[in-house]
C-alpha positions in Angstrom: 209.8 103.3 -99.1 209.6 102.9 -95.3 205.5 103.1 -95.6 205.1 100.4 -98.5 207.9 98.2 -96.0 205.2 98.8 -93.0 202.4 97.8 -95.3 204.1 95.1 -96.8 205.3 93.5 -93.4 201.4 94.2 -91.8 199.0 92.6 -94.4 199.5 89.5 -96.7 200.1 90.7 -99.9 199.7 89.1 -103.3 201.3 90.2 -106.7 199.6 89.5 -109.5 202.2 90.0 -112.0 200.3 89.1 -115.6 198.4 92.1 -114.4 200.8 94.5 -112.5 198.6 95.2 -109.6 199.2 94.7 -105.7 196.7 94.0 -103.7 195.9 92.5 -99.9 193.2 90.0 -98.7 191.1 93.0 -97.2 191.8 94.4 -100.5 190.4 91.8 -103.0 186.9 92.2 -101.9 186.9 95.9 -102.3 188.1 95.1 -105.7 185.1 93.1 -107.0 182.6 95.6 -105.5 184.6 98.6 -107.2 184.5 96.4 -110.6 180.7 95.3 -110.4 178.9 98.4 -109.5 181.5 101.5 -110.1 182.5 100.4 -113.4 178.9 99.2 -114.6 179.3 101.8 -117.4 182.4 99.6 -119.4 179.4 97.0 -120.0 180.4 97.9 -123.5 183.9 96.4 -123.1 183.1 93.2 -121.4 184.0 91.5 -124.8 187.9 92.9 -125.2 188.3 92.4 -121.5 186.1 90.7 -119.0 188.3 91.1 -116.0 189.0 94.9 -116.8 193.0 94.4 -117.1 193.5 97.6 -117.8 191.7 99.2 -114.6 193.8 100.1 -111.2 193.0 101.2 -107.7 193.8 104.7 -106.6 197.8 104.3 -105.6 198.0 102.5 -109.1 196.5 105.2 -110.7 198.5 107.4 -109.1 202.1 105.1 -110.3 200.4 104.8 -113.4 200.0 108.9 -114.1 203.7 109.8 -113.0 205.1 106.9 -115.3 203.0 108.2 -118.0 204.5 112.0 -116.9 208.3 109.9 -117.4 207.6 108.6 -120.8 206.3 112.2 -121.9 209.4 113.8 -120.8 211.7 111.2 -122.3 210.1 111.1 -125.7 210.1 115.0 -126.2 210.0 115.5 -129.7 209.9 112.1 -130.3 205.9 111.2 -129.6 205.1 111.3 -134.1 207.9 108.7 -134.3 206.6 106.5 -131.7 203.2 106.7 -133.7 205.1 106.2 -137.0 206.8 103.0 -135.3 203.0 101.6 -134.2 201.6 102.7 -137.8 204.4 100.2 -139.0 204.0 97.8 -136.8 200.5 97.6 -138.4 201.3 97.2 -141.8 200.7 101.0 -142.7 201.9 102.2 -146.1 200.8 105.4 -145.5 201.2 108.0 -142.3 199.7 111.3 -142.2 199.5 114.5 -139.6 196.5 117.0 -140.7 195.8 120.1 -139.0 191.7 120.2 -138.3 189.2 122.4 -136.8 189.5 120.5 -133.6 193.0 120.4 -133.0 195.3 117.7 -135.5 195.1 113.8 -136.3 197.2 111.1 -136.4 196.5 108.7 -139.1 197.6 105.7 -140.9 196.0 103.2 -143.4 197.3 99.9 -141.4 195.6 96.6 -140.0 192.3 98.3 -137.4 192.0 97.9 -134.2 191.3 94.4 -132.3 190.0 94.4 -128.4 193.0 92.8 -127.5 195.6 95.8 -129.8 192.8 98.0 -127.6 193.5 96.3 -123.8 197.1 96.5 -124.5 196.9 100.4 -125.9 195.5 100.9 -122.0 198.0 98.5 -120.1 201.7 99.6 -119.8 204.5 97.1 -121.0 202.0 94.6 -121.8 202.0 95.4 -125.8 201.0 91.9 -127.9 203.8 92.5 -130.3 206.8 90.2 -129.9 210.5 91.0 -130.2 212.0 90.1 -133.4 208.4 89.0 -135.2 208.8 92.1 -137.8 207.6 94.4 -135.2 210.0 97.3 -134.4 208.1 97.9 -131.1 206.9 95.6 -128.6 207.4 97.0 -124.9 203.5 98.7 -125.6 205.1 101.9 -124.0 205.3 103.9 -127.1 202.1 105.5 -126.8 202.2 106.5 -123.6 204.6 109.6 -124.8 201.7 111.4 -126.3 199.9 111.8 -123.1 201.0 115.4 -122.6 200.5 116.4 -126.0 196.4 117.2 -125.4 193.4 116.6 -122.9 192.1 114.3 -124.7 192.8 111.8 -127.3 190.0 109.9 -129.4 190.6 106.9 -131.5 188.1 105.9 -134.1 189.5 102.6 -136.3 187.6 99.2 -136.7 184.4 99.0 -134.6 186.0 101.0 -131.9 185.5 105.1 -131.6 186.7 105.7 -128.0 188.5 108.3 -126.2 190.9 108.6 -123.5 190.3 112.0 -121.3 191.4 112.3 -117.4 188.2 114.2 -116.3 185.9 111.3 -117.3 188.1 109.0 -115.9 187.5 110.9 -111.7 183.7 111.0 -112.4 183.4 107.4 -113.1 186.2 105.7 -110.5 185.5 108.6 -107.6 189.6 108.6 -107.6 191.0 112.0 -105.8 194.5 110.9 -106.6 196.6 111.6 -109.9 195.5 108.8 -112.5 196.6 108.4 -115.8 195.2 109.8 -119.7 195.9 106.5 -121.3 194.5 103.9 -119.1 190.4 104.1 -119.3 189.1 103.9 -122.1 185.7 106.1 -122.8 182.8 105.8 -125.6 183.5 109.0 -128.1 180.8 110.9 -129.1 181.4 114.4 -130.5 179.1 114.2 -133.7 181.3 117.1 -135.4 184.9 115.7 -134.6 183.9 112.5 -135.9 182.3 114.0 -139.0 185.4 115.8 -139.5 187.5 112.4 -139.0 185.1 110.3 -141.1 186.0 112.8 -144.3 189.8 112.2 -143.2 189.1 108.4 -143.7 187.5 108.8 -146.4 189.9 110.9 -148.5 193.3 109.1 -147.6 192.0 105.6 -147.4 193.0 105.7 -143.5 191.5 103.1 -141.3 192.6 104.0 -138.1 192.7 108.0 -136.7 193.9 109.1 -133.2 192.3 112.6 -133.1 193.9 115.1 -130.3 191.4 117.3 -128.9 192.6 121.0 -127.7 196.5 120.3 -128.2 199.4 122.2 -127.2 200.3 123.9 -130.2 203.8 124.5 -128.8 204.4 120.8 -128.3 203.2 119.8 -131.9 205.3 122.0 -133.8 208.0 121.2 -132.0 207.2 117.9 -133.1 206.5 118.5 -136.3 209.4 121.0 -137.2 212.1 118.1 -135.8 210.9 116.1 -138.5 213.6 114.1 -140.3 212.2 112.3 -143.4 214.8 109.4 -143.0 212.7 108.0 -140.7 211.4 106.2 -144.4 214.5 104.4 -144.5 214.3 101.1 -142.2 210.5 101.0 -142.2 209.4 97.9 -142.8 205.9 98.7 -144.4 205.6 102.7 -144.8 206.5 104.3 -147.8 204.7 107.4 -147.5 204.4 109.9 -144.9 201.9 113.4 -145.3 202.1 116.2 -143.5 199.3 118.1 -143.8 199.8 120.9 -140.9 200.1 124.8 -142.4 203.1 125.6 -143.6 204.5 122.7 -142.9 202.5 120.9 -145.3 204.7 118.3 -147.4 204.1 114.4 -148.6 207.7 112.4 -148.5 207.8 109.0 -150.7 210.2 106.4 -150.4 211.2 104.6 -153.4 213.4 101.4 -153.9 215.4 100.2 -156.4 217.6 97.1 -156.1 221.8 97.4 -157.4 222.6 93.6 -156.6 222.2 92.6 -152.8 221.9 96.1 -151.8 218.9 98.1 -151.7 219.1 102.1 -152.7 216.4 103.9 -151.5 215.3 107.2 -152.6 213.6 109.7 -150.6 211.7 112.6 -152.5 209.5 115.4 -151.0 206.6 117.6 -152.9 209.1 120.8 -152.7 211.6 118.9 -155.3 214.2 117.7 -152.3 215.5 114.3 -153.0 217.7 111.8 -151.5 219.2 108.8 -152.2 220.8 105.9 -149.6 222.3 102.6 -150.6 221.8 100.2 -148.0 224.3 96.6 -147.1 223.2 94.8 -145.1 225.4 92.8 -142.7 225.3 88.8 -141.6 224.1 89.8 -138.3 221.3 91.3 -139.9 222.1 95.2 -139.0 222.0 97.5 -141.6 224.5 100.3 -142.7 223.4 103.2 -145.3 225.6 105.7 -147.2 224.6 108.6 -148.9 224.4 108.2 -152.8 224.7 110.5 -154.9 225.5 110.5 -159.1 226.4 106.9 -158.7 228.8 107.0 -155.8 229.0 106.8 -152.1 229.4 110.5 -150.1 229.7 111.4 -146.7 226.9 112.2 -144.8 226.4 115.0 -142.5 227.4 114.8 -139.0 223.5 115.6 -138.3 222.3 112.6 -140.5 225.1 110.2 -139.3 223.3 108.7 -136.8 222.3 105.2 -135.5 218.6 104.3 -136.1 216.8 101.9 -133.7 214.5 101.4 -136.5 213.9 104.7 -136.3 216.7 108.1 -135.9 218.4 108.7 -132.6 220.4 111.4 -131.9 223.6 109.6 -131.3 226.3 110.2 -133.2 227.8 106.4 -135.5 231.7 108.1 -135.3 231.6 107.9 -139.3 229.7 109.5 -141.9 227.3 106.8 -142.6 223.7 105.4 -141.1 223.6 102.2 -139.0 
């Protein structure tokens, strides 16, 4: 604190706040140079982003990789939910996590990928989703949490096959510092994982694929065995979630049917488990959902009694209901 004061009181600083970086006079030209001639190879992305939003200098970088280390930590087991969240934000009917040769994907058949859904994937808290406009996200955090989760992380959906990986990112800025996974985006060009992802695409109808590369396996099944398939139950848009990783292999539907004003929903799995909620909705617009079972309300479990931001939390509603 006492060295950014120094700095601060020594140079005259600007903040550019639309894009998050500080910089001083002496700085600025620095800047351009590094942008014109160190960054010569994103001449493929001078059409999302012409003034490179989404790069930093080396102290930025630095922020950038400890706030990414922060997210990680605070979404533990929670990473496939934030990706279920963006899925739905998307219009995705359909979510699926598939074991491969290379490591697993993440996929979903929503909307593809825009340069700006791609600038603001690389920026942090700069997502183009708006709060209350059907989105259930819109702090474009989310996907930060799956930076510890593998080395690198390629997305192939629309026009765009790219990857995200911290070793390409030192070669081309010279940075010595910590920087960040998701922040620089990188031309993909593994002929077999994109072969593999491709057959993906083309089996399940998905038209956007995040493929992690060399994952911890540790993480992802720790991910994967937390699983709670009433995560189906506020979604907006996904009605269909597949798991396709070893024995964890399921596919979970969701199912509506309509007794009035109130919604019931019925969960159902491949292995025969089924489950049924009826939902009321409030003035407010909040949502409260009971277990249903042979026509009548039931108490829920102290485990599935929980408040849902969209999505499950672990905190406890004080009754045996959903909210």
């Amino acid at each position: 604190h006492s060295y950014l004061a120094d700095f601060l009181n020594n140079h005259e600083v600007e903040i550019d706040e639309e894009n998050d970086i500080l910089f001083s006079d002496t700085y600025e030209e620095k800047a351009a140079k590094y942008i014109k001639q160190e960054l010569s190879d994103f001449d493929w992305l001078k059409g999302i982003d012409p003034e490179y939003t989404f790069v930093g200098n080396g102290s930025y970088f630095e922020d950038l990789s400890n706030m990414e280390r922060y997210i990680s930590e605070t979404y533990k087991k929670r990473s496939i939910i934030e990706l279920i969240q963006n899925a739905d934000d998307a219009n995705a009917t359909c979510f699926g996590i598939h074991k491969t040769k290379f490591g697993f994907a993440i996929c979903n058949n929503g909307r593809e990928f825009s340069g700006q859904d791609l600038v603001a994937l690389c920026r942090s808290g700069a997502s183009n989703k708006q709060r209350g406009k059907d989105s259930i996200g819109y702090r474009g955090i989310g996907f930060k949490s799956v930076a510890q989760i593998a080395p690198t992380i390629a997305l192939l959906s629309g026009k765009y096959t790219i990857c995200f990986n911290k070793e390409l990112t030192k070669n081309l800025t010279n940075v010595d510092s910590q920087i960040p996974l998701i922040r620089i985006p990188h031309q993909f060009t593994d002929e077999s994982i994109i072969y593999e992802i491709n057959k993906l695409k083309s089996q399940y109808n998905y038209t956007t694929i995040f493929a992690f590369i060399n994952p911890s396996e540790e993480i992802i099944l720790k991910e994967i065995e937390s699983f709670d398939s009433t995560i189906l139950l506020f979604l907006n848009n996904i009605s269909k979630i597949v798991v396709d990783y070893n024995q964890h292999s399921n596919v979970y539907n969701k199912l509506l049917k309509f007794n009035g004003d109130n919604c019931i929903v019925k969960i159902a799995d491949n292995k025969g488990c089924e489950l049924e909620w009826i939902i009321f909705k409030t003035k407010k617009g909040n949502s409260i959902a009971f277990k249903y079972q042979g026509e009548r309300i039931v108490e829920a479990t102290v485990k599935e009694a929980v408040f849902h931001s969209f999505m499950p939390t672990l905190e406890f509603t004080g009754g045996f209901f959903k909210v």
